[in-house]
C-alpha positions in Angstrom: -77.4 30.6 46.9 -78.2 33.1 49.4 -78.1 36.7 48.0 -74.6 38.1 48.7 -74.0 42.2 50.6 -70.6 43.2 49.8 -71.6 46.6 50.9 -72.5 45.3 54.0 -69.6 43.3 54.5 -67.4 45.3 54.0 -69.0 47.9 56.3 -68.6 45.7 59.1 -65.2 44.7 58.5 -64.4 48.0 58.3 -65.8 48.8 61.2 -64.5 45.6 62.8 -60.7 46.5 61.6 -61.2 50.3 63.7 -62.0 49.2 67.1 -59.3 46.6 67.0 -56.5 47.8 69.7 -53.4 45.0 69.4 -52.2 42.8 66.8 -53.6 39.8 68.1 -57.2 41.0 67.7 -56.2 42.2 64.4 -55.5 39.0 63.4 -58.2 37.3 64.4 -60.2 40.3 61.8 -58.3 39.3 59.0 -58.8 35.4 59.5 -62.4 35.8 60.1 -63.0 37.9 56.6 -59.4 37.0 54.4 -58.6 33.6 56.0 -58.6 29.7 54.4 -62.3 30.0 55.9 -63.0 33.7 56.0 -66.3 35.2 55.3 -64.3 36.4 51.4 -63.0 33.0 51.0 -66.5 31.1 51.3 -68.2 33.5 48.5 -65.6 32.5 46.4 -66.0 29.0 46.7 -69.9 29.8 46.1 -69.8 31.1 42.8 -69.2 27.8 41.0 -73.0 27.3 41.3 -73.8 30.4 39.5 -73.9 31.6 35.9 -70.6 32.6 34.3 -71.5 36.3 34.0 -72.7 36.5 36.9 -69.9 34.1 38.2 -67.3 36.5 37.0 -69.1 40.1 37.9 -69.2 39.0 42.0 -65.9 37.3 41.5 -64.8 40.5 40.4 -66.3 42.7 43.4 -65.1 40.1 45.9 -61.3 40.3 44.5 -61.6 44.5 44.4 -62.5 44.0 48.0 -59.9 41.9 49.5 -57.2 44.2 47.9 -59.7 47.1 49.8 -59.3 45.1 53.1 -55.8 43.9 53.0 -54.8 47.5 53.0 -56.3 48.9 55.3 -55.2 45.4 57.7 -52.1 46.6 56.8 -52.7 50.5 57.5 -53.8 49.6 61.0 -51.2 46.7 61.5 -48.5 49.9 61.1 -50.8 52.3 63.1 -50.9 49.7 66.4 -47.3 48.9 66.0 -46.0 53.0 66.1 -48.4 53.2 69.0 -46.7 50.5 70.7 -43.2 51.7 69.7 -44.1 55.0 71.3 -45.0 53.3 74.5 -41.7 51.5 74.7 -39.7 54.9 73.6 -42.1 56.8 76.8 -41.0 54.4 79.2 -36.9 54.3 78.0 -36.8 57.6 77.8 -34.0 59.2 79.7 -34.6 63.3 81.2 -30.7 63.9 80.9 -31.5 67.7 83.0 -32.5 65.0 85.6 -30.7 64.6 89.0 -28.3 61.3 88.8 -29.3 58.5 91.1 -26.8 57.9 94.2 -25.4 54.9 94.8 -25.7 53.2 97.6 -22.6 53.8 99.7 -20.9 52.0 102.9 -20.3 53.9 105.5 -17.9 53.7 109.0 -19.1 51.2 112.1 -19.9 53.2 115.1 -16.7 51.5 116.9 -14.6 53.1 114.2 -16.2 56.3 114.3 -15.9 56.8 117.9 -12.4 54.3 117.8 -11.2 57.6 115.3 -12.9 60.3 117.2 -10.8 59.0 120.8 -7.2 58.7 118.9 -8.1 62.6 117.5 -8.6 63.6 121.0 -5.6 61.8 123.0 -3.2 62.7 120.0 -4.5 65.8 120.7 -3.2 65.6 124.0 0.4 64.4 122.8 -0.4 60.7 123.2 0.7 58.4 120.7 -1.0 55.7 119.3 0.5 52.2 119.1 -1.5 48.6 118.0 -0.2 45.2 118.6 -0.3 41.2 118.2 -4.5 40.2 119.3 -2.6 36.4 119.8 -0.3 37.0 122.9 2.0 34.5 125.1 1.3 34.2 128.9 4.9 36.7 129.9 3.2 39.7 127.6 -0.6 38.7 129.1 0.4 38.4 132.5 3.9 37.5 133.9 5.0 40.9 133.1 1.7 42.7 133.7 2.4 41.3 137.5 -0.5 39.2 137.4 0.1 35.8 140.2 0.2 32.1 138.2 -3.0 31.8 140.3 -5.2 34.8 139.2 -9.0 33.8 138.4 -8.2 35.0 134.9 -5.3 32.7 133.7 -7.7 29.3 134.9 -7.6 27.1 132.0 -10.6 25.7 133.4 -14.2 26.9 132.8 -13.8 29.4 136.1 -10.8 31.5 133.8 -12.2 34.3 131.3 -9.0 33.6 128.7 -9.3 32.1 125.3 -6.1 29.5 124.9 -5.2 28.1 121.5 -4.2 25.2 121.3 -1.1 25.6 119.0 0.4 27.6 122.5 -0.5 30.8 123.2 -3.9 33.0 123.6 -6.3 35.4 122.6 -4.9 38.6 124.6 -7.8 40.0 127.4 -6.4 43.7 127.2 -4.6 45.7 125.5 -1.9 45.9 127.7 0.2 43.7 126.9 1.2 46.0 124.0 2.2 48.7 126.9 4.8 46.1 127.9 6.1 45.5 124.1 6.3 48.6 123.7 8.5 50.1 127.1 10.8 46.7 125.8 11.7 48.9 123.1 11.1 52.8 124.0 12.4 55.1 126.9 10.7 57.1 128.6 9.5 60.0 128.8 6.5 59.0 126.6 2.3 58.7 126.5 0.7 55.9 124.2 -2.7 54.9 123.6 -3.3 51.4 122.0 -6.7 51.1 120.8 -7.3 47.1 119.9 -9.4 44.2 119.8 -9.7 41.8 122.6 -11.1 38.2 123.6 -12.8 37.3 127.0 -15.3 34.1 128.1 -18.5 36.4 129.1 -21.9 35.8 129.6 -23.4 37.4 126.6 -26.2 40.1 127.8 -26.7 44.1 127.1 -23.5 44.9 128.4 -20.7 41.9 127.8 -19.7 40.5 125.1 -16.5 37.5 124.0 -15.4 40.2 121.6 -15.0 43.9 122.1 -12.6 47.0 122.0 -10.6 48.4 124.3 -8.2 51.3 124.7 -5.0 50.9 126.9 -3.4 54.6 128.4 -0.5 54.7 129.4 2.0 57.7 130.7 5.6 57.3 132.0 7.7 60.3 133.4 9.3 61.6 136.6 6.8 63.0 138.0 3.7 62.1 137.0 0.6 61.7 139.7 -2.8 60.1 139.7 -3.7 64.1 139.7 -2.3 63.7 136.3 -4.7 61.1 135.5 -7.6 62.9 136.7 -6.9 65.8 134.7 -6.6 64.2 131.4 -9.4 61.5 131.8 -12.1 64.2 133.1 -11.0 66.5 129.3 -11.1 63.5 127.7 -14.5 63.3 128.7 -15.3 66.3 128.0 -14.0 66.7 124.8 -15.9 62.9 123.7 -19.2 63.9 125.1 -19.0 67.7 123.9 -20.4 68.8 127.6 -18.8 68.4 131.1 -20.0 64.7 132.6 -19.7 63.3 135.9 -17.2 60.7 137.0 -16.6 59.5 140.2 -13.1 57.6 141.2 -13.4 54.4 143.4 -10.4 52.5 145.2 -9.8 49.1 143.4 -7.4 46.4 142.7 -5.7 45.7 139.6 -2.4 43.3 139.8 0.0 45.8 137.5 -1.1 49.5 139.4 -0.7 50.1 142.7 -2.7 51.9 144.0 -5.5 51.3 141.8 -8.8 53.0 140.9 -12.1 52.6 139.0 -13.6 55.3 136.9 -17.0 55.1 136.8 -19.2 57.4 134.4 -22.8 58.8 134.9 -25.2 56.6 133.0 -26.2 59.0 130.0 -29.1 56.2 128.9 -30.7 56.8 131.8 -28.8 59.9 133.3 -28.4 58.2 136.4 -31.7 57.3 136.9 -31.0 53.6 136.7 -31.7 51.2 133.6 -30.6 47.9 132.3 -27.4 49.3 130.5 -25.8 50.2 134.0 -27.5 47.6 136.2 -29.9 50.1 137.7 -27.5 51.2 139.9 -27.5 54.9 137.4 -23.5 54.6 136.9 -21.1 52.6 134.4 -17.9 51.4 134.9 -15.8 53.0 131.8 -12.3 52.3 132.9 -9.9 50.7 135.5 -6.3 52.8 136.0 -4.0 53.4 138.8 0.1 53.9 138.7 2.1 51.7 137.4 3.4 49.1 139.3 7.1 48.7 140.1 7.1 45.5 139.1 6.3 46.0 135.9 8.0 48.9 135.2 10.9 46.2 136.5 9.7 43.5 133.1 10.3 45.8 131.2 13.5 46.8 132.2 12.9 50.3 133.7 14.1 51.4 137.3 11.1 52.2 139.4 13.3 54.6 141.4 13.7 57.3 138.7 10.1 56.6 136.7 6.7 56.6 137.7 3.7 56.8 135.9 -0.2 56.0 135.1 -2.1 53.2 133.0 -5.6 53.0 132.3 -8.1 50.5 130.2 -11.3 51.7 128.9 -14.0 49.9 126.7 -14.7 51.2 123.6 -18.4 49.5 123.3 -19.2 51.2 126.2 -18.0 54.6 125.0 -19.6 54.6 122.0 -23.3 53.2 123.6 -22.7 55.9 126.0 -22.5 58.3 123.0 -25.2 56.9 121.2 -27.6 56.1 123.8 -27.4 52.2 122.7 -28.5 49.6 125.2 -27.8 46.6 124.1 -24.1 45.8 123.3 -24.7 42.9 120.7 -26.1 45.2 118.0 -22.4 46.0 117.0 -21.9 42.8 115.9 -25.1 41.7 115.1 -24.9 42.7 111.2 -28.1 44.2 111.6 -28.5 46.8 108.8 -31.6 48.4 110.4 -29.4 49.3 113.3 -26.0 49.9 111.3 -27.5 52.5 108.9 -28.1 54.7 111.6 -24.6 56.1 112.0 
């Protein structure tokens, strides 16, 4: 039998047992010299071959040395796991002076900001603001509106902008047919706004869309003038865009105003200069107005002789790209977040 170190082994152990950094390693120390078939185990097995005195003496030195390494497995078993309980306690550790995370928060469209910003500034004015039914029949749409049975917009065919339902009835165009609902009930004098959604057959591009907002005006009293209108639209303005703005007013036709007008407001994406939001030609049709047609003063049951008044129709898409210096109308309903977390 080869001549057996203890001292040596159990230098090496030793210094095998020290550089050891996880509990996997360590085991694979303690199988190699305490194991079934560890280095320890082995000389055991060996001494049967040798003298009984001498049999019993190594016996003896290898037992006092497997007590001497079992501790100190077990000193550095406890040593890696505190280290590795001080690791986990480092990274759950909670600074309580710390500032609290924020949660993320939704937040208001642009349409409703500048939807709530325009009802602040005509209540402001002493307008009142009224909503209505977004599925309409053809009297509050158009019959009483004074629009002809053979208007372009009430085509049922592909040549008409109006969404019909099936079930009867349709998806209103404007907002006012609410103005009609509501002179049914109310006598003047008076000044609403009704703010609203509304549905049209468009050509999808940077300025149309099937589905937009618009705000219906309208003001009824004895004396009321398209000065009047002027006035009010032009502080509007003002007020919305913080700054005086240029308008310009061009004749136009409208079935329920006579005579009617279009508002049309310097292009603040371009300032005029021409871009793809106003067609290049540097302006942007906000709004169509006019006074109220007798007619439909008449539907709803008032007498043209002793009330006149004004109506207008403005987009709010348009206002609020005009505020925000957008140029494409579909990012509002795109559900873009890049583009929503903006505002």
């Amino acid at each position: 039998m080869a001549k057996i170190n203890l001292k040596l082994l159990k230098k090496e152990a030793q210094k095998e047992i020290k550089k050891t950094r996880d509990l996997k390693g360590l085991n694979e120390v303690f199988n190699k010299y305490l194991g079934k078939k560890g280095e320890l185990s082995l000389i055991l097995r060996s001494l049967k071959k040798l003298p009984k005195l001498r049999r019993a003496k190594i016996g003896s030195e290898v037992n006092e040395l497997k007590d001497f390494l079992k501790i100190k497995f077990e000193q550095k078993a406890e040593e890696i796991k505190e280290k590795i309980k001080q690791k986990i306690e480092e990274k759950e550790w909670i600074d309580i002076t710390a500032p609290g995370r924020k949660p993320a928060l939704g937040h208001l469209h642009p349409l409703t900001l500048v939807k709530r910003k325009v009802e602040e500034i005509f209540q402001s004015m002493g307008f009142t603001v009224i909503e209505g039914p977004e599925i309409e029949t053809e009297w509050y749409n158009f019959d009483a509106l004074n629009i002809p049975k053979d208007h372009p917009a009430r085509d049922i065919l592909s040549l008409g902008k109006t969404l019909y339902l099936k079930a009867g009835g349709l998806m209103r165009s404007h907002t006012s047919s609410v103005q009609i609902r509501y002179m049914e009930k109310n006598n003047p004098p008076f000044r609403i706004v009704v703010p609203g959604r509304i549905f049209r057959q468009e050509s999808t591009d940077s300025s149309h869309e099937i589905n937009f907002y618009q705000l219906e005006g309208l003001m009824v009293d004895k004396n009321i003038s398209v000065a009047n209108f002027k006035a009010i639209i032009e502080e509007f303005f003002r007020r919305f865009f913080g700054k005086d703005t240029k308008i310009r007013l061009r004749p136009s036709y409208f079935p329920f105003v006579e005579p009617g007008l279009e508002v049309d407001l310097i292009c603040l994406s371009c300032q005029g200069k021409g871009c793809s939001v106003c067609s290049q030609t540097g302006w942007l049709e906000m709004l169509g107005a006019g006074m109220v047609h007798p007619n439909v003063f008449k539907s709803a049951g008032y007498n043209p002789k002793f009330w006149q008044g004004f109506a207008f129709g403005m987009g709010l898409d348009r206002l609020t790209m005009m505020k925000y210096k957008i140029n494409d109308i579909r990012l509002f309903y795109s559900g873009d977040l890049r583009f929503l977390n903006q505002f």
